[in-house]
VOKOLPA-805623 format. One line per field, with one value per residue (C-alpha): residue number from 1; x, y, z. Coordinates in steps of 0.1 Angstrom, whole numbers, m for minus. Example, Ala and Ser with C-alpha at 12.3 -4.5 7.8 and 13.67 -1.06 7.14 Angstrom:
BEGIN
pos	[1/2] $
c1	[123/137] $
c2	[m45/m11] $
c3	[78/71] $
! end
This chain:
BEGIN
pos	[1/2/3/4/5/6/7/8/9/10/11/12/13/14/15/16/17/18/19/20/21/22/23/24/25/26/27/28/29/30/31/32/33/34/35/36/37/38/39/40/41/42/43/44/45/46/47/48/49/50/51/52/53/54/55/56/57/58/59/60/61/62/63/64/65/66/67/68/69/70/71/72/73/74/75/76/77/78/79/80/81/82/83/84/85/86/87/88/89/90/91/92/93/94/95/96/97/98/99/100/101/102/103/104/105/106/107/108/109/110/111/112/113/114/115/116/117/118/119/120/121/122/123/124/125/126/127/128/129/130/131/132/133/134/135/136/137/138/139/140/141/142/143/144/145/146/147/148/149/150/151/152/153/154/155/156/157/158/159/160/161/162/163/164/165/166/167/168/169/170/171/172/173/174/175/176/177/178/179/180/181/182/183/184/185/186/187/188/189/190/191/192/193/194/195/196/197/198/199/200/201/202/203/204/205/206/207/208/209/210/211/212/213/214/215/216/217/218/219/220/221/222/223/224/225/226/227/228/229/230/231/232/233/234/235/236/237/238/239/240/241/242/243/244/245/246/247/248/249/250/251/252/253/254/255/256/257/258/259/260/261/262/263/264/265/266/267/268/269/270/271/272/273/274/275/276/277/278/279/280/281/282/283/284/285/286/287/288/289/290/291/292/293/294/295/296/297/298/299/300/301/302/303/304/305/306/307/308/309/310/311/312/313/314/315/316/317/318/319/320/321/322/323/324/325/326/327/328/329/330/331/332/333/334/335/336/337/338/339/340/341/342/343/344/345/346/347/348/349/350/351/352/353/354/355/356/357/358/359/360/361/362/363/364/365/366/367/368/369/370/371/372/373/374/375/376/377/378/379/380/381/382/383/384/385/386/387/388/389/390/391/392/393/394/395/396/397/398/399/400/401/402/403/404/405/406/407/408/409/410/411/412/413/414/415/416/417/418/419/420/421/422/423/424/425/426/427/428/429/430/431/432/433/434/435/436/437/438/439/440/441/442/443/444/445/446/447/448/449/450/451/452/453/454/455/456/457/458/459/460/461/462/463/464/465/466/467/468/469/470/471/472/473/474/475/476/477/478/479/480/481/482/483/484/485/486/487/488/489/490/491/492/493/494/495/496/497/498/499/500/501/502/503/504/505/506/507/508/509/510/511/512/513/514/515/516/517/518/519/520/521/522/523/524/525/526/527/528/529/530/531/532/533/534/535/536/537/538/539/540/541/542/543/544/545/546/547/548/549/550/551/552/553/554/555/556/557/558/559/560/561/562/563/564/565/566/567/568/569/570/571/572/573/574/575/576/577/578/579/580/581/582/583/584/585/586/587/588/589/590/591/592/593/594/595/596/597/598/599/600/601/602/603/604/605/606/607/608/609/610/611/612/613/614/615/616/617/618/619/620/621/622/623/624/625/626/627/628/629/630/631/632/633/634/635/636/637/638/639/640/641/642/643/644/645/646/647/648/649/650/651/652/653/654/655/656/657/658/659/660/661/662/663/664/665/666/667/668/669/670/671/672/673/674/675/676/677/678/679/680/681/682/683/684/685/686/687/688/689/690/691/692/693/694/695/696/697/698/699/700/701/702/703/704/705/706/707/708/709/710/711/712/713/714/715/716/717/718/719/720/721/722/723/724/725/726/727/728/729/730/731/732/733/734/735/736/737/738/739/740/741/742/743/744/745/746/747/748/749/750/751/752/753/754/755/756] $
c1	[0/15/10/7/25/14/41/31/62/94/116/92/89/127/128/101/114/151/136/117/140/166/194/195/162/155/149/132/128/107/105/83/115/92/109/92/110/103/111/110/93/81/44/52/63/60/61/67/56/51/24/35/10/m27/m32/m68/m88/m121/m138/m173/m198/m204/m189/m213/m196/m221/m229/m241/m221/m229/m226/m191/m165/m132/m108/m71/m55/m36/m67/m80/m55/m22/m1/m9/2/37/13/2/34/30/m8/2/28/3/m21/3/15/m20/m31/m4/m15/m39/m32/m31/m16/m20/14/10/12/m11/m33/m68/m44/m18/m55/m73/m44/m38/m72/m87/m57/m66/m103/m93/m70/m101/m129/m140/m144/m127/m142/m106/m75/m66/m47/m34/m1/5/41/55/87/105/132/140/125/94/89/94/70/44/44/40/11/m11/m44/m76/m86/m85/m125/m136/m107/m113/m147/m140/m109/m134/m162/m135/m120/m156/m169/m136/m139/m176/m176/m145/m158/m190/m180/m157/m172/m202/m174/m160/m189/m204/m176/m168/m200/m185/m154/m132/m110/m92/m84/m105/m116/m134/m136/m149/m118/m106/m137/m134/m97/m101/m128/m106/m76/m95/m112/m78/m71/m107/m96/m63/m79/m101/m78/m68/m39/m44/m10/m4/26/48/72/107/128/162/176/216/215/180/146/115/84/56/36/4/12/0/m12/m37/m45/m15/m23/m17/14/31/20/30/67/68/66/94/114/108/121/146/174/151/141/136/134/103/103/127/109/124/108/123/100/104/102/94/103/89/63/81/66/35/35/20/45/73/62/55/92/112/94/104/138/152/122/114/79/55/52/88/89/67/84/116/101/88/123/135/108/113/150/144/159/128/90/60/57/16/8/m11/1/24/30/61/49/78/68/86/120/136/163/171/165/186/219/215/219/244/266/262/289/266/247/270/274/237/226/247/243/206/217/240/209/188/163/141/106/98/78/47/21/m15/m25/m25/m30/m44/m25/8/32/50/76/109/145/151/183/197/228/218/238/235/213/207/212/180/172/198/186/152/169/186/154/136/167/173/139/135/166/155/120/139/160/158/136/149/154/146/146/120/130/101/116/94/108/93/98/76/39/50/59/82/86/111/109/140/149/179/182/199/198/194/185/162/176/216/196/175/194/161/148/132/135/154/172/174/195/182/209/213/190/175/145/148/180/178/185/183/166/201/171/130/119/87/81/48/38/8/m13/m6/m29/m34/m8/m10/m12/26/18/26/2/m23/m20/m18/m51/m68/m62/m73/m107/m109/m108/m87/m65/m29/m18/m40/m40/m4/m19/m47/m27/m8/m37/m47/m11/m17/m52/m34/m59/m33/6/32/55/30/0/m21/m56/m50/m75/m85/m87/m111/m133/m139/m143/m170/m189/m192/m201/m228/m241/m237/m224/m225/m194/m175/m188/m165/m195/m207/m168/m162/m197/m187/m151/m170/m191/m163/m147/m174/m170/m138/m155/m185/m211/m219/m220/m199/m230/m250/m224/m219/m258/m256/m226/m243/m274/m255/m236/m271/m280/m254/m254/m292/m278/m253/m279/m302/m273/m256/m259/m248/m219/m207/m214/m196/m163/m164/m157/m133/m109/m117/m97/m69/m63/m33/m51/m32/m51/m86/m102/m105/m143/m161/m136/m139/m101/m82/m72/m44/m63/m53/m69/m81/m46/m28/m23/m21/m41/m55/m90/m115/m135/m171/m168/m195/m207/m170/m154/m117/m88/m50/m22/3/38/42/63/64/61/33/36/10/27/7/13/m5/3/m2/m8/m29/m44/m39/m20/16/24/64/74/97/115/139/166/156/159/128/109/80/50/14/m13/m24/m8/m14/3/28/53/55/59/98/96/91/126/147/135/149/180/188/181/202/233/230/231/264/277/275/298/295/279/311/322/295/292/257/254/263/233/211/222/216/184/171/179/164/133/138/138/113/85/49/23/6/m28/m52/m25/m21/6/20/12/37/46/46/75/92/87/120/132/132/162/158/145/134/100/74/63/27/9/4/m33/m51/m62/m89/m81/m92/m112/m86/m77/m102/m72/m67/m97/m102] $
c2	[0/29/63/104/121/163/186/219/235/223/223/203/176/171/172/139/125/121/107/77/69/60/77/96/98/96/130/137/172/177/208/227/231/213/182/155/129/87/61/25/9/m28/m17/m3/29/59/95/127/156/199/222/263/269/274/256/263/299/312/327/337/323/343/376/403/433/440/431/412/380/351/321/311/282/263/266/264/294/297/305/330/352/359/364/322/315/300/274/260/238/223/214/197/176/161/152/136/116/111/82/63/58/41/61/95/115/153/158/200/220/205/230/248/262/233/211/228/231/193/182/205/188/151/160/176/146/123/143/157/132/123/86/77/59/92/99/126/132/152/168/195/192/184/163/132/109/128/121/87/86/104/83/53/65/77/96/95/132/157/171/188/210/213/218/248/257/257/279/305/308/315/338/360/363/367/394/407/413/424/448/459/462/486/510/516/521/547/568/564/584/613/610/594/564/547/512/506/478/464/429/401/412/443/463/455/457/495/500/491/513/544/542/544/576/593/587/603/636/643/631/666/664/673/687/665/671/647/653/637/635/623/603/590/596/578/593/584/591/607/584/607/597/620/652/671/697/723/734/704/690/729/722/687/703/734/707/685/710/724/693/683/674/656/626/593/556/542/508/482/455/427/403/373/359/332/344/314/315/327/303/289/307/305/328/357/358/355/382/408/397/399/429/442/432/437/454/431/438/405/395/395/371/349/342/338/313/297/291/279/253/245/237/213/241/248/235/246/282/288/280/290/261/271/234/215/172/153/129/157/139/168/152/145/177/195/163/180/216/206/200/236/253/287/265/242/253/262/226/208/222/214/180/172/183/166/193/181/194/225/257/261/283/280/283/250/237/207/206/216/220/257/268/251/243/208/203/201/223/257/263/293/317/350/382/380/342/337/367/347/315/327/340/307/282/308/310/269/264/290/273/239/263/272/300/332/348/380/399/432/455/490/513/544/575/603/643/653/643/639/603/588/556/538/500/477/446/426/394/366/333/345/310/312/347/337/317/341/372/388/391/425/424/455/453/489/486/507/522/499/522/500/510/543/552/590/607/640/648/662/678/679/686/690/685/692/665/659/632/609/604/564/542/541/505/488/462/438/448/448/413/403/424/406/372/384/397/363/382/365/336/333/330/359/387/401/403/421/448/447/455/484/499/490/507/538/534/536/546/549/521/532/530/562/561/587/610/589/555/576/590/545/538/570/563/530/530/559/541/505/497/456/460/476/454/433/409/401/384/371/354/337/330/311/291/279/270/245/232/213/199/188/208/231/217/235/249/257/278/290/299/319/340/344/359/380/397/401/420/441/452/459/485/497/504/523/543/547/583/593/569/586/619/613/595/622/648/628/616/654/664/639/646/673/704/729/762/777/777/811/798/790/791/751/731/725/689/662/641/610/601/566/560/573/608/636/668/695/697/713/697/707/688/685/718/734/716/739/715/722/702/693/682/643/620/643/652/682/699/728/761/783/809/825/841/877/879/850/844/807/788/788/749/730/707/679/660/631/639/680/693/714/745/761/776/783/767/791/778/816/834/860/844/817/839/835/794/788/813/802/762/770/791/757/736/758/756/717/714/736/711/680/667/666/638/622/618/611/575/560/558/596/603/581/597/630/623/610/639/662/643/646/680/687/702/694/708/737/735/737/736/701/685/686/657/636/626/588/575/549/518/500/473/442/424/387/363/393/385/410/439/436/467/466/459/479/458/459/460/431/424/419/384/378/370/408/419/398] $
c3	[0/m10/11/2/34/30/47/55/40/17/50/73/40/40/76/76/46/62/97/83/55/79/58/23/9/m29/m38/m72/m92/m126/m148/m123/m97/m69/m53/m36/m18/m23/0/m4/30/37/33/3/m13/7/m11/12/m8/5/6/5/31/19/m17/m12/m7/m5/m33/m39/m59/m91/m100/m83/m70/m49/m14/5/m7/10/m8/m12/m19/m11/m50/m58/m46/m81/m97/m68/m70/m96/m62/m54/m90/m73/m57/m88/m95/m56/m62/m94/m83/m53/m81/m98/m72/m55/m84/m68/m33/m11/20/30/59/67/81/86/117/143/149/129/105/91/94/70/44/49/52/20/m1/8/0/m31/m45/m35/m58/m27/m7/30/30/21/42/56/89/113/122/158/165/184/169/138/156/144/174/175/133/139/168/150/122/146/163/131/144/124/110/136/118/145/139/105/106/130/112/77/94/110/73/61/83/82/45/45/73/57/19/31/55/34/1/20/38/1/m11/13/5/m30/m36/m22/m44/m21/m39/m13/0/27/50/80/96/121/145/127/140/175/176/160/185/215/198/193/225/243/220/237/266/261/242/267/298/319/339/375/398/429/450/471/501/499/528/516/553/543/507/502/493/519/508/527/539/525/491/461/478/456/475/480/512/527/508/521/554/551/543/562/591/578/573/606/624/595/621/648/630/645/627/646/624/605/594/569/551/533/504/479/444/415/380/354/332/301/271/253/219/232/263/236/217/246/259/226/219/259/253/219/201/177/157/173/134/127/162/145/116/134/157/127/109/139/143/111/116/147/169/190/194/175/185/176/213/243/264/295/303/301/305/319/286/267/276/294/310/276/262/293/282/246/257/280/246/236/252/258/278/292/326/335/322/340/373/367/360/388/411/393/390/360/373/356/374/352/343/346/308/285/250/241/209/217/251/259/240/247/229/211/222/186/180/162/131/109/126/119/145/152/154/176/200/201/205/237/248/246/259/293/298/295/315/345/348/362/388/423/434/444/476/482/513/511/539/547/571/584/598/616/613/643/630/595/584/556/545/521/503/497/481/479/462/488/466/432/422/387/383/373/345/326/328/310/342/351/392/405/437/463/489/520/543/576/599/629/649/675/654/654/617/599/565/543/518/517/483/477/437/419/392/372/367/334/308/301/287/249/231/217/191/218/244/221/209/249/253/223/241/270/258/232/197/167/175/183/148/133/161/149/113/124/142/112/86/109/104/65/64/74/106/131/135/160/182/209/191/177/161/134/122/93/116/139/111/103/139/146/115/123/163/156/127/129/163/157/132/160/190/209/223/182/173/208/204/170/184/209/189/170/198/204/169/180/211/191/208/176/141/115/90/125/133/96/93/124/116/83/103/124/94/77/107/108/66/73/101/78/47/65/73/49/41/74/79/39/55/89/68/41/69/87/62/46/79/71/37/27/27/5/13/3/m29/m43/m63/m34/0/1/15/m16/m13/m32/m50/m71/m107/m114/m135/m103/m112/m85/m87/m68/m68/m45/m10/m26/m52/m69/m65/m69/m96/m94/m99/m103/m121/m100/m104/m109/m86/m58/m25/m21/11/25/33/46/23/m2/m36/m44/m75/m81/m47/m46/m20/m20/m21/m15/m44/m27/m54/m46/m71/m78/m44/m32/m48/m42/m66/m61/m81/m108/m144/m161/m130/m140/m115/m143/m170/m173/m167/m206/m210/m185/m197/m231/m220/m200/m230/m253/m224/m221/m261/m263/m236/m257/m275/m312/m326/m340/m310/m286/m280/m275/m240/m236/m261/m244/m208/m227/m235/m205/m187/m208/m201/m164/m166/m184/m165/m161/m187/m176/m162/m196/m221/m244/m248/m282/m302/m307/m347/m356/m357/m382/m365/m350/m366/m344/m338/m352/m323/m301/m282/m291/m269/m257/m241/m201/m202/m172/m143/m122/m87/m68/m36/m8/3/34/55/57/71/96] $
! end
């Protein structure tokens, strides 16, 4: 019986194919550059072949461009979209190989993601069908041993997590074309021609962003004042805290300072406490923490995790699992690491005490343990992938150490009525700590004061601060706040946050809702509040949640999502007109306004033409139609300034290569009057330059010419450009391809997985 293993990706294939052919395995190539791997077994011949991720998408049924689109369907992703076209090769060479076998196994990443690519191929190479010899694979990682294992202990197909995996990929695409389609449509009305979009997740995630940025407009700082006695170099605190009321905090120091040199310690009190490791990493941890520590984007952490994976350097990273079972082998795993010589020292005082039980954390995974190192010896790693690697092996290695001592010390001091207090730590047994030298606890020494020691205040200061406004979003935070509240998954929150920053909804390392984002997210909450709505996706998120433990079907869950999105277009439609009104003025305020229009006083605005041209044109528009030519290419910045002569704005021409200049907007102005002259005066100077034509070689004539087309100005606004006279057609070189014309393409809907 010959068998059809599916890979998830070329690596992962060669890494399988290697472990169960016990040696070299036949690799074999074609003409399409995609190699699949053969091995000859007792039960017969066993072929090893790679997906490249998804080979499947959604797409709907029938070519409306309308909305509401509901009825939809699983196709190759090759002919969904000319960006898949690379996937093509990869789909053929599993039909070609799938006539061969009897058996199937879905080998991809064990989770909803690597079980719908693997489990939509099978079904696909079987006419649709899953009433085939088809198994499951389950492995965390791409070691040797646990290949081997793997394929010794075949599973039947995991279909409650495809079923779930198939509704999620539905409903985001469904929600996000819909959603999406509507928003674009509202404002394209109004003249407005930009990519937009909206989704399951991508609503409530803007939502949560934006209202963080209302709460920090319309925070007002309040002044508080504290009293600091400094007692042998160290600053107490006043045991009142934040004073907000003046009065009090001067009274507060006019005392203090009044009995500066009479103070008294009245207690020292010490406290020894146990501190525990940190957890071993589940994906969101790792991404918070490499983001904490070397400021890497949570995406980028992904995809390094992932090549590492891939390499058999660490565990499948898409986890939420804080666990580390003792069936994981990690004596083993702590012999390996032993070998490193980074490591050496750390592992084997772990060993030699015999310390193999690992601190945990509370959170778990039924497919997949924490993150944790292999063992294997990392070779060839990037800056970067070794940073992460670090990360991951200290923080594995410090969950098997002792816990640290610390020993918090409070001592209070008194200035008459007025008392001050100070808090110390010092570590005693740093234990854990000598291991992951991430570690964020801060030690502060306090002077050796004992009770009814008598002491005098060196300084009182008594500074006035101001409340802060609340802490803005990272990247990071937000993707730990999303798991919190149960909206995307672990693999899709990063690309969420990430399509917001695309949108040109938010900006900023700590995280700002810019004008534009907030004119989507208004619109929307005042209009249609169930796009925006936490409790509609964490509903949905839910259901398909019991999808994989079979207490939901997949088209009940389907249907409903389906309803709910119906819901939610019929709020938008009867809408509509204000959400265009309430965007139009919103992204109106976001757009580079160059000045007033001298027609009718509306903001004149950069606009782009459907071929991607940029003008000027007015913010009345219909009503007003004034429009401008503008300079191609470049940078068009506002200045403030207005001409006299022609009374229209005064705007700053930034060029890459032709420095900066500035012009208003009027063609016929008589500041241009002397731009023909001085053009041709430049011409005439550059021809005087050249070299005569015996002598010029080609590529100076060509250089020539070229940059006497750079410099060639813009048309003025209402004049043609001259028509150009037909010219002799080249002659084509013998075996030259023909030039075809660029044909104009339509611009597509947007793959659902970016508007989730």
């Amino acid at each position: 019986m010959n068998t059809l293993i599916v890979a998830e990706k070329p690596s992962v294939a060669l890494r399988l194919a290697i472990a169960l052919s016990e040696g070299s395995p036949k690799k074999i190539s074609d003409a399409r550059r995609v190699s699949y791997y053969e091995i000859n077994a007792k039960e017969g011949t066993i072929y090893i072949a790679a997906a490249v991720g998804h080979l499947f998408t959604i797409r709907q049924v029938g070519n409306s461009r309308g909305y509401p689109v509901l009825d939809v369907d699983w196709a190759p992703s090759h002919e969904v979209s000319k960006f898949a076209g690379y996937t093509k090769n990869y789909l053929d060479v599993l039909k070609d190989l799938a006539p061969k076998c009897q058996a199937f196994i879905n080998a991809c990443d064990f989770d909803l993601e690597g079980t719908v690519i693997g489990t939509n191929i099978i079904k696909f190479l079987n006419n649709g069908s899953l009433e085939v010899n088809a198994k499951r694979m389950k492995f965390s990682t791409t070691t040797r041993p646990d290949l081997i294992n793997a394929y010794a202990n075949l599973m039947p197909l995991d279909m409650n997590n495809f079923q779930a995996g198939e509704a999620r990929h539905m409903l985001d695409w469904i929600w996000g074309i819909n959603l999406s389609r509507a928003l674009m449509h509202a404002v394209s009305s109004a003249g407005f021609k930009v990519p937009l979009s909206i989704g399951r997740v991508q609503g409530p995630t803007l939502a949560l962003l934006a209202k963080k940025e209302r709460e920090i407009a319309i925070f007002v700082p309040k002044p508080f004042w504290r009293i600091i006695a400094v007692i042998s170099g160290t600053e107490f605190t006043n045991v009142r805290g934040d004073i907000f009321e003046k009065e009090v905090a001067q009274s507060a120091f006019d005392a203090t300072k009044a009995k500066e040199k009479e103070g008294l310690i009245e207690s020292a009190d010490g406290a020894m406490r146990n501190v525990p490791p940190y957890p071993p990493f589940d994906l969101t941890a790792l991404q918070l923490e490499a983001s904490r520590v070397f400021h890497i984007d949570p995406s980028r952490t992904l995809a390094l995790a992932q090549s590492l994976y891939e390499r058999s350097y660490i565990s499948y990273p898409r986890t939420t699992s804080q666990k580390l079972p003792y069936t994981l082998g990690l004596p083993k795993i702590l012999e390996q690491l032993s070998k490193n010589p980074k490591y050496e020292s750390l592992s084997n005082s772990l060993i030699s005490s015999k310390r193999f039980k690992p601190h945990e954390g509370l959170k778990t995974d039924d497919a997949h343990p924490a993150i944790f190192p292999t063992g294997e010896l990392p070779r060839g790693l990037t800056a970067e992938e070794e940073k992460l690697y670090d990360l991951i092996t200290k923080r594995f290695l410090s969950c098997f150490a002792e816990w640290a001592t610390v020993q918090n010390t409070k001592i209070l001091a008194s200035f008459g009525d007025e008392k001050y207090a100070a808090n110390g730590a010092k570590v005693l047994k740093p234990g854990w700590l000598e291991f992951y030298t991430y570690s964020t606890i801060k030690q502060n020494e306090l002077p050796p004061l004992k009770k009814g020691d008598g002491v005098e205040a060196s300084d009182v200061k008594m500074p006035e601060l101001r409340t802060q406004p609340p802490r803005r979003y990272t990247k990071a935070s937000m993707i730990a706040e999303l798991e919190k509240l149960n909206l995307g998954t672990k693999a899709t929150r990063a690309a969420i946050v990430d399509t917001l920053f695309k949108r040109g909804y938010i900006e900023g390392g700590n995280i700002t809702v810019t004008s534009f984002g907030m004119s989507v997210y208004q619109a929307l909450k005042d209009n249609a509040g169930m796009i925006v709505d936490e409790a509609t996706t964490r509903q949905l998120e839910e259901d398909m949640e019991k999808i994989v433990k079979g207490e939901k079907s997949e088209h009940e869950v389907i249907d409903e999502g389906k309803q709910l999105l119906v819901q939610a277009i019929e709020q938008f439609d009867k809408n509509k007109d204000k959400i265009s009104q309430s965007m139009t003025i919103g992204m109106q305020k976001s757009e580079n306004v160059l000045g007033k229009c001298i027609r009718d006083g509306g903001n004149l605005i950069v606009r782009h033409s459907r071929m991607g041209k940029q003008f000027v044109a007015c913010s009345n528009y219909p009503k007003c139609t004034q429009t401008y030519s503008l300079p191609q290419y470049a940078k068009i910045v506002a200045t403030g300034k207005v001409c006299e002569h022609c009374h229209t704005p005064v705007i700053k021409v930034i060029r890459k290569s032709k420095g900066v200049f500035e012009m208003d907007l009027d063609p016929n102005c008589i500041t241009k009057k002397d731009w023909g002259a001085k053009r041709t005066a430049a011409a005439e100077e550059k021809e005087a330059a050249k070299p005569n034509a015996a002598e010029a070689t080609k590529s100076e004539v060509k250089a020539a010419a070229q940059k006497a087309k750079e410099n060639a100005f813009e048309p003025k606004h209402g004049q043609k450009k001259k028509a150009k006279t037909k010219a002799e057609p080249k002659k084509q070189k013998r075996g030259a391809a023909k030039l075809k014309p660029k044909k104009h393409k339509k611009a597509k809907d947007e793959d659902a997985s970016t508007v989730i």
